[in-house]
C-alpha positions in Angstrom: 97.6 -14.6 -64.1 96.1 -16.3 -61.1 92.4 -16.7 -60.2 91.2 -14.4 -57.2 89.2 -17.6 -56.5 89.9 -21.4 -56.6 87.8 -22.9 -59.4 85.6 -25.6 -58.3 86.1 -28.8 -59.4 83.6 -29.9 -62.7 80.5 -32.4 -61.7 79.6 -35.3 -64.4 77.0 -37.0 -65.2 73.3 -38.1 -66.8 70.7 -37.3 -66.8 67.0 -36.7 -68.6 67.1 -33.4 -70.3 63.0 -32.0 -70.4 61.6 -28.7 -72.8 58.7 -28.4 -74.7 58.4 -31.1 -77.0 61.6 -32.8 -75.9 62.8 -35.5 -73.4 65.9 -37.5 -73.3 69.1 -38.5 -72.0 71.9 -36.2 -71.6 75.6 -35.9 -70.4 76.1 -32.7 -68.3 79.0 -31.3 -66.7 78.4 -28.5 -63.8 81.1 -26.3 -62.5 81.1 -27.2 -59.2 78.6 -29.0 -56.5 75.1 -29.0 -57.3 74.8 -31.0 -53.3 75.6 -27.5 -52.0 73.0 -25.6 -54.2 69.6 -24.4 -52.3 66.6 -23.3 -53.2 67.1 -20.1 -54.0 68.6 -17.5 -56.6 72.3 -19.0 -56.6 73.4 -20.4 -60.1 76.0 -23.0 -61.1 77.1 -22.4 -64.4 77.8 -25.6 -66.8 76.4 -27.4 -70.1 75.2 -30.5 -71.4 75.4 -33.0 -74.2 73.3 -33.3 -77.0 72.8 -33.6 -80.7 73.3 -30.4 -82.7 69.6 -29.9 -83.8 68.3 -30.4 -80.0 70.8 -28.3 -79.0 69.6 -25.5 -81.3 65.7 -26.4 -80.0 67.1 -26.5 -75.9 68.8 -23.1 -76.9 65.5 -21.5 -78.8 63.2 -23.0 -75.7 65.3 -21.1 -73.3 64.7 -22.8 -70.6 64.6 -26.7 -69.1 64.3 -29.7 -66.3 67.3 -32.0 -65.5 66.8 -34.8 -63.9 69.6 -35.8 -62.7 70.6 -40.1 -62.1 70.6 -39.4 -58.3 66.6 -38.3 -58.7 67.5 -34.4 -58.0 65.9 -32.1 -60.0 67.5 -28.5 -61.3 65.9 -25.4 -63.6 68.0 -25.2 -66.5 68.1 -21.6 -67.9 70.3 -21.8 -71.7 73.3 -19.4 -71.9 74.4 -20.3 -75.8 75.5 -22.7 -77.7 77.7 -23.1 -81.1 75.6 -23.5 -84.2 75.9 -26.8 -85.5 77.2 -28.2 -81.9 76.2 -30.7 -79.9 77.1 -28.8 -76.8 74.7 -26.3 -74.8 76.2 -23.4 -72.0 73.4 -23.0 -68.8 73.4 -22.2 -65.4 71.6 -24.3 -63.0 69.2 -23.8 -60.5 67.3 -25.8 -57.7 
């Protein structure tokens, strides 16, 4: 079955991952490009990268800061995440 819509092509990189009582390097990937998000309530859905226990402490805080290499900055929200993964589901905002 075909997509009504073209998926956009996944965005890689690093990046320092902030919550409370956390901050460190991360590998994200975002589906699509974050250049073209504004300020604003549009979301880009993707994940990041970590070790399985701060995965489980990114998921519980709910929310976090990206940094991203290139000096942007995006509001992480935390979708889910597999229990004893490394990998966390968000969407991104400016």
């Amino acid at each position: 079955m075909r997509s009504i819509r073209p998926l956009a092509p996944p965005f890689e990189g690093q990046g320092e991952l902030r919550f409370s009582g956390y901050a460190g390097e991360v590998q994200y990937k975002i589906q699509g490009d974050p250049v073209k998000l504004k300020p604003g309530p549009l979301r880009l859905r993707g994940s990041f990268t970590v070790d399985a226990e701060t995965a489980a402490d990114a998921f519980r805080a709910g929310e976090a800061i990206l940094v991203a290499s290139s000096g942007e900055t995006y509001r992480l929200t935390m979708l889910g995440h597999t229990s004893g993964g490394g990998e966390v589901f968000v969407e991104f905002r400016v």
